[in-house]
N, C-alpha and C positions, 0 to 999 in steps of 0.2 A: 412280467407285468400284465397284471389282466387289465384289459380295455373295456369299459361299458356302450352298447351298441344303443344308442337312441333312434327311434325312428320318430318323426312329427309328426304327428295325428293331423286328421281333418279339426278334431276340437280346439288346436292351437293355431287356425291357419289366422284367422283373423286379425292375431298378433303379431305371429312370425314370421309370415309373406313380407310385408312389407321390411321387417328389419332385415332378412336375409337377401332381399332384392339389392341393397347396400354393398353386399358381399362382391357382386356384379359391376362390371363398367366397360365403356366404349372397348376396354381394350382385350377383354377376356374373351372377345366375341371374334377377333382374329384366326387362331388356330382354326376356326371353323369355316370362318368368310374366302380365307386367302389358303390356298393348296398347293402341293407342292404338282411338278410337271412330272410325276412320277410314271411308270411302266416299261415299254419294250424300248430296248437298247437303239435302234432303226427312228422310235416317236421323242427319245432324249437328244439321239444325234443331230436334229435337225431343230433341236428345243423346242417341240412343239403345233410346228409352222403345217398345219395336217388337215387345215379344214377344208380344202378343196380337191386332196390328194387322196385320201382315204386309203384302200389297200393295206391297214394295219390296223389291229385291234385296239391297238390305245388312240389312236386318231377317232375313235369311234364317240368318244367323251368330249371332242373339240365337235366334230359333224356326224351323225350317227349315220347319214344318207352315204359316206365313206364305204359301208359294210357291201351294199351293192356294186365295188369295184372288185371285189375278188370271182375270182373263175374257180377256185378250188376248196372244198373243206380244208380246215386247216387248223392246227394248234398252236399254241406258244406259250412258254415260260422264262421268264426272267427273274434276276438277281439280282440286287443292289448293293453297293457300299460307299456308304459316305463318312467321309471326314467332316465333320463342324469346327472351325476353325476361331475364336470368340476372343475379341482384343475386347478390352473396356479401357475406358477413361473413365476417374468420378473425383472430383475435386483434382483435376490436375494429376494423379497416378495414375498408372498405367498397368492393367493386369491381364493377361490371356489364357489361356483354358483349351482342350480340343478333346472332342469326343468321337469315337468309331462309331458303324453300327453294321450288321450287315442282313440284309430281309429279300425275303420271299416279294417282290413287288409288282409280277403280274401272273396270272393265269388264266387260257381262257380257250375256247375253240367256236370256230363260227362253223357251217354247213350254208352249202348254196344248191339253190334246189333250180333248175332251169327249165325255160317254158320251151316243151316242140314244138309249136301251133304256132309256125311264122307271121300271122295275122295277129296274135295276141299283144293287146298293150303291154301287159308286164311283163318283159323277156324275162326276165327271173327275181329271186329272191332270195335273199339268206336271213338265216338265226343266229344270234354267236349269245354267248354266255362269257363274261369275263368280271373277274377278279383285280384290286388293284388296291395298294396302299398310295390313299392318294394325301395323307401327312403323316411322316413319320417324326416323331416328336422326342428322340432320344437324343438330349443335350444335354452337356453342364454350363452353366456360366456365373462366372464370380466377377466383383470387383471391392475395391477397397481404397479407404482414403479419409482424411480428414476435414471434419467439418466442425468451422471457429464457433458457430452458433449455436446452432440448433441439434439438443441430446435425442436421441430413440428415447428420452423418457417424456420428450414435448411432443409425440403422438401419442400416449395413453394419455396425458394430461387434457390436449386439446378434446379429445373425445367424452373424456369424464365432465368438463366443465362445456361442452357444447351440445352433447350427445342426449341432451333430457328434452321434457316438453318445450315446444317452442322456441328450439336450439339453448337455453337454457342448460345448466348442471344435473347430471342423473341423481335422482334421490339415495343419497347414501345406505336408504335399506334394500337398495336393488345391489349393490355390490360389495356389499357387508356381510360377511355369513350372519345367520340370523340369533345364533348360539355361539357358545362355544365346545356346544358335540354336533355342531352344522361340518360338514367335509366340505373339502373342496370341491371335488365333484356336484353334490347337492348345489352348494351355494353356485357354482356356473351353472347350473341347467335354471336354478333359480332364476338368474341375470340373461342367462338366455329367454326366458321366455317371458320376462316381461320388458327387454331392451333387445334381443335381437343381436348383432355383431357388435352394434356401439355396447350394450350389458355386457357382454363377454369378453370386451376386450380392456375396458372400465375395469372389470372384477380382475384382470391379469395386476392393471398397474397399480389397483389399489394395497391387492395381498401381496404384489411384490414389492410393495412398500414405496413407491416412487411417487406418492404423493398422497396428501393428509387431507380431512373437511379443515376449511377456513370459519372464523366465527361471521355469520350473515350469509353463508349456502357461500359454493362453489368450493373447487380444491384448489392446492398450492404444493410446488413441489418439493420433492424430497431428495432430489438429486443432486450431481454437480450441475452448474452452473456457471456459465464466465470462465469456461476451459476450455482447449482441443478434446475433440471426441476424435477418437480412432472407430471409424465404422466400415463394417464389411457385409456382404452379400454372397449367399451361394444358393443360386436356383438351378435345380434339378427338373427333367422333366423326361418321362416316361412315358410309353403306348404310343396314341395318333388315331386316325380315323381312317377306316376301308372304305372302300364301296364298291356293289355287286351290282352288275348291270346286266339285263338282256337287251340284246337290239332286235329290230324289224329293218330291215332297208331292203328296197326295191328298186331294177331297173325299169322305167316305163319308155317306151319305146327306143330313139338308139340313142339321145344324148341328153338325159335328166332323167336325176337319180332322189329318191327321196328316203327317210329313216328316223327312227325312234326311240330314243332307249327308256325305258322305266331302272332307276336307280334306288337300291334300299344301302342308306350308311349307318356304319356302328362307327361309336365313339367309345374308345376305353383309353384315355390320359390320366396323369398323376402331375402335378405341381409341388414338389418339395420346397420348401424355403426357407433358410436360416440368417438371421441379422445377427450381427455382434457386433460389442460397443462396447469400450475400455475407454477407462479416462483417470486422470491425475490431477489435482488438486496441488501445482506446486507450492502456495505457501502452507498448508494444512496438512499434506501429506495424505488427504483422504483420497483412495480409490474406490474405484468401483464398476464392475462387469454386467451386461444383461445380456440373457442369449431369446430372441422371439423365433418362435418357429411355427408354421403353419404347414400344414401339408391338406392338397385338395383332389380328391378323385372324381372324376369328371365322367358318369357313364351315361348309354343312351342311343336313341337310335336315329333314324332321318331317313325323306322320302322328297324324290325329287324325279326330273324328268327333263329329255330332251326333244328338240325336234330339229329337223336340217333339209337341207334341200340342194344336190348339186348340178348345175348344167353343163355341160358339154358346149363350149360355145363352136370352137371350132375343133379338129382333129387336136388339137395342141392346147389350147388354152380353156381351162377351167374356169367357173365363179361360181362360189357358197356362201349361202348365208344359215347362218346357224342360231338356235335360243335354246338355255338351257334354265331352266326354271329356279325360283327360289328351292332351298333345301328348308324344309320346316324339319327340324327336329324339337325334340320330345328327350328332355336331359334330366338327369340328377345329378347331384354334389353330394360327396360325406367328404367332412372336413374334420381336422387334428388340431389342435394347438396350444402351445403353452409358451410361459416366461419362466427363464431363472434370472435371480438376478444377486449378486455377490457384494457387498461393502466391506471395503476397510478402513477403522475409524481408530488413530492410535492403537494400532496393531491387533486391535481385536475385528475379527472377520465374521458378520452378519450374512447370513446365506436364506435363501428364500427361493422355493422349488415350486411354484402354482404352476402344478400340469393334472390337470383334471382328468383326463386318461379318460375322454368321452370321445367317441367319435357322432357328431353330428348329421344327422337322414336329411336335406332337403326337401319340399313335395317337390313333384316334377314341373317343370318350368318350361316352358318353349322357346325357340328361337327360330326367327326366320332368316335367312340371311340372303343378301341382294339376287336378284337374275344378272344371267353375262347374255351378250349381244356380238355374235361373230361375225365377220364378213372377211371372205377371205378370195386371195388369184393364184394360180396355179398355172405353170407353162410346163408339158410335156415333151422333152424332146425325140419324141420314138422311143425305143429304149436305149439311148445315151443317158438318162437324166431328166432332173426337173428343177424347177426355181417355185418356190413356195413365200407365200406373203399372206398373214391372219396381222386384223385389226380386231378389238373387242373393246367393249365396254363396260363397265359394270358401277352401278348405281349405290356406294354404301350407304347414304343417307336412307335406303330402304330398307336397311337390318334394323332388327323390332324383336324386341323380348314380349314376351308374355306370361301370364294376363293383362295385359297392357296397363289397367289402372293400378297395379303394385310395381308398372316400372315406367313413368312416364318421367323421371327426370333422365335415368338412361337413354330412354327412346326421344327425350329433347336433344342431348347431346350426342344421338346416331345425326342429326337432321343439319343440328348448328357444326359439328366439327369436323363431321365427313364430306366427300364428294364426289361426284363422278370419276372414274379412275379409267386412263386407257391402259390398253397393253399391244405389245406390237412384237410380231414374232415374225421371221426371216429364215427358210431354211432353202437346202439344196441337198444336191445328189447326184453323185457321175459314178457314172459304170464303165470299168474296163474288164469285158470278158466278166468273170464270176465274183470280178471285184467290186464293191461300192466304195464310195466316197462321199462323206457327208460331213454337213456343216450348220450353226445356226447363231442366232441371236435373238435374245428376248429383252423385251424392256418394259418392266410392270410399273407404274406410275404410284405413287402414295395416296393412298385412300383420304389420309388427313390432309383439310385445307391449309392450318396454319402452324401449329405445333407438330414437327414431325417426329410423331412418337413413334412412325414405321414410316419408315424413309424409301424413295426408289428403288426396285430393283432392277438390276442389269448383268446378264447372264450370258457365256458362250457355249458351245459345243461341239465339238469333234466328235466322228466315228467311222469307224471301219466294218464292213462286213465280206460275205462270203457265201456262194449260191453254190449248194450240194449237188444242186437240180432240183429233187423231191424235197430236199430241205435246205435250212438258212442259218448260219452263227451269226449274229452283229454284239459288237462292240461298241461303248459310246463312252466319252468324258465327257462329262460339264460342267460348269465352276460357276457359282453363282455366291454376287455379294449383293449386300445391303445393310443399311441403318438401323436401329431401333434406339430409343431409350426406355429406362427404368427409372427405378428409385430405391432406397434401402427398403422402402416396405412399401404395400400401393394401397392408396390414399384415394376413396374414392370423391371428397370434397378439401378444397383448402390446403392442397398439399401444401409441407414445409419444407420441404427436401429440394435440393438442386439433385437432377437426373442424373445418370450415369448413361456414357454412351457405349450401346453396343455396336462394334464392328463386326458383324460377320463371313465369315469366308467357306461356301459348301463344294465340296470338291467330289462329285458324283463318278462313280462306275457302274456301268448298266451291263449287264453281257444278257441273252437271249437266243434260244433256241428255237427256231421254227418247224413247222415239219409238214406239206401237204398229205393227205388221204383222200 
């Protein structure tokens, strides 16, 4: 099947920006805002709890002034494997799903450079360069279940009779072909470009025939109606986002330490998504099938920045405070999509395939997403161990698309739905001989005030390690759940769908090798 590549011109921006801005909503901006505690097996075991500890290179992205506690150049590489574990409920059934993955999740080597001139403020300094999948985005999750009301054909309906000037019905010659040697293709790039998502998705339900012009403007449908619908959901999701960081941290004199990192992130994710919807007609005997599918790739880059600060209070007890800056990135979207949809009408079977075989260019769009606010204790026992405690904050009412005047009802409902979210992280560590012993607990609070479309997170973790001398193996588990809901398809106004809840269950193994030089 050959595909036609569209890219959007500047000449079309005036139209298209705004309808593709629609495509967008408070929740798409997650994957990006909220990150997984991913890296070295030693910064899992203890979940995180690292901003007044430092001495490891993923603690480096909680307090970057950490990097001036090492005495040795030093490397590390870690592994990852996680299980996604995915219950749904949606209208009362119950469905589950689990997916593997296993990745490359840190890289990185710091060098510490030390001052001789015992008189100098900055007994010393390091570099470190590191590598880090900080979301990895390989999941399935399905759910399925019946809904008495409302068909997947009253969302192309609600769109075609809402989706025109003035919320009004789109003009039937925006999702008409214009002929009849118009192609499908032609007539969606048509409908795209003078409607945008509502044209395009309009031109799906009208040429899949699920609903007809009424006489006096608007449509009416051509489906079943006053039946169970059987509807189901499978969301796919692919890639995640990295990030490459240098640090700067320095010791100045013998007990405060400060540090810096400049962070560049790549974003390469895929969104698969298929609906389907079967339905009977028990006095009539008429059926009938639609299958919606969209699929969205998500690429792009991002630039951000940290800064930290740690004291030495006394021989034992540590305190940091940490900021790590908005990420502005800089994204594109190419998007897929098509309907089929199937009737049977006294045994005769009407079939209707509108797949336009376009893949859609967005122009590039920005996103900024919140600053976090660390503050973090730390008690060192000699070296028996330590006791670690990170509070943060972070602001999502500050997450902002852009260019602001083609998304200002997104960026109204970043302000009205979101809010301050704490997070609070608990870790330790006992040493016997070449043995460690670790432990943690995190608990990330819901970004949403009222409708919790991402729900709390609450996370533990275990680990084990093992000191070479010149080098270090650790081990770490950690199992992290939380909420989310859906819907059979996402509805950026007026949804009509009751949600589907997601249960999630992430079951983490981190292994890591260390190695002084």
């Amino acid at each position: 099947m050959k595909i036609k590549s569209i890219a959007i011109t500047s000449i079309l921006l005036g139209l298209s920006i705004p309808a593709i801005a629609q495509e967008l909503n408070m929740h798409t901006s997650m994957p990006l805002s909220q990150t997984d505690l991913n890296g070295t097996a030693r910064f899992r075991a203890m979940n995180g709890a690292f901003g007044a500890v430092g001495g490891d290179l993923s603690a480096l992205k909680i307090n970057p002034a950490g990097g001036a506690f090492f005495n040795n150049n030093m490397a590390s590489f870690s592994m990852s494997y996680v299980n996604n574990n995915n219950k749904a409920n949606y209208n009362g059934t119950d469905r589950s799903k689990n997916q593997d993955a296993l990745d490359l999740s840190q890289l990185g080597a710091l060098f510490v450079f030390n001052s001789f001139n015992p008189d100098a403020l900055m007994k010393k300094f390091t570099l470190s360069f590191n590598y880090e999948s900080s979301n990895q985005m390989r999941n399935k999750v399905s759910f399925q279940g019946i809904d008495n009301e409302i068909s997947l054909g009253d969302y192309f309906l609600q769109i075609a009779n809402q989706g025109g000037p003035n919320g009004g019905p789109i003009p039937l010659d925006v999702i008409k072909p214009q002929s009849s040697t118009t192609t499908i293709t032609d007539g969606y790039l048509d409908a795209d470009y003078y409607g945008g998502l509502t044209g395009r998705n309009a031109f799906l339900g009208y040429n899949a025939q699920l609903f007809s012009e009424v006489n006096g403007g608007g449509y009416a449908y051509d489906f079943l109606t006053s039946t169970p619908y059987q509807q189901s959901r499978s969301i796919r999701t692919s890639g995640g986002t990295d990030i490459f960081s240098g640090n700067f941290a320095a010791q100045l004199g013998k007990r405060f330490y400060i540090g810096a990192n400049l962070n560049l992130h790549t974003v390469d994710y895929t969104v698969d998504s298929n609906t389907y919807q079967t339905a009977i007609d028990p006095v009539s005997q008429k059926s009938e099938e639609m299958n919606f599918f969209n699929s969205t790739y998500t690429y792009g880059t991002g630039f951000s920045f940290n800064l930290g600060a740690i004291a030495q209070i006394t021989d034992g007890l540590r305190a940091g405070l940490a900021y790590q800056s908005p990420t502005w990135y800089s994204l594109t979207d190419e998007m897929y999509q098509g309907l089929n949809t199937q009737m049977v009408i006294n045994g005769a079977t009407e079939q209707f395939y509108v797949q336009p075989n376009v893949i859609l260019r967005t122009p590039k769009y920005k996103i900024n997403t919140p600053a976090k606010y660390t503050a973090s204790l730390a008690y060192v026992f000699d070296d028996k161990g330590l006791i670690s405690i990170d509070y943060a904050l972070k602001d999502y009412t500050k997450t902002k698309y852009k260019p602001t005047a083609y998304y200002t009802d997104i960026n109204s409902d970043f302000k009205n739905e979101l809010q301050v979210a704490s997070e609070l992280r608990v870790g330790a560590e006992y040493r016997i001989q070449q043995f460690s012993l670790r432990g943690g607990y995190r608990y990330e609070q819901s970004p949403y005030k009222n409708v919790q479309f991402v729900g709390d997170l609450n996370s533990f973790s275990l680990g084990l390690g093992y000191n070479f001398g010149r080098s270090r193996l650790d081990l770490a588990y950690t199992n992290t759940a939380k909420e989310y809901k859906t819907s059979i398809v996402d509805m950026g106004f007026n949804n009509l769908y009751n949600n589907a809840t997601i249960k999630t269950k992430e079951n983490w193994i981190n292994l890591t090798y260390s190695v002084n030089f």
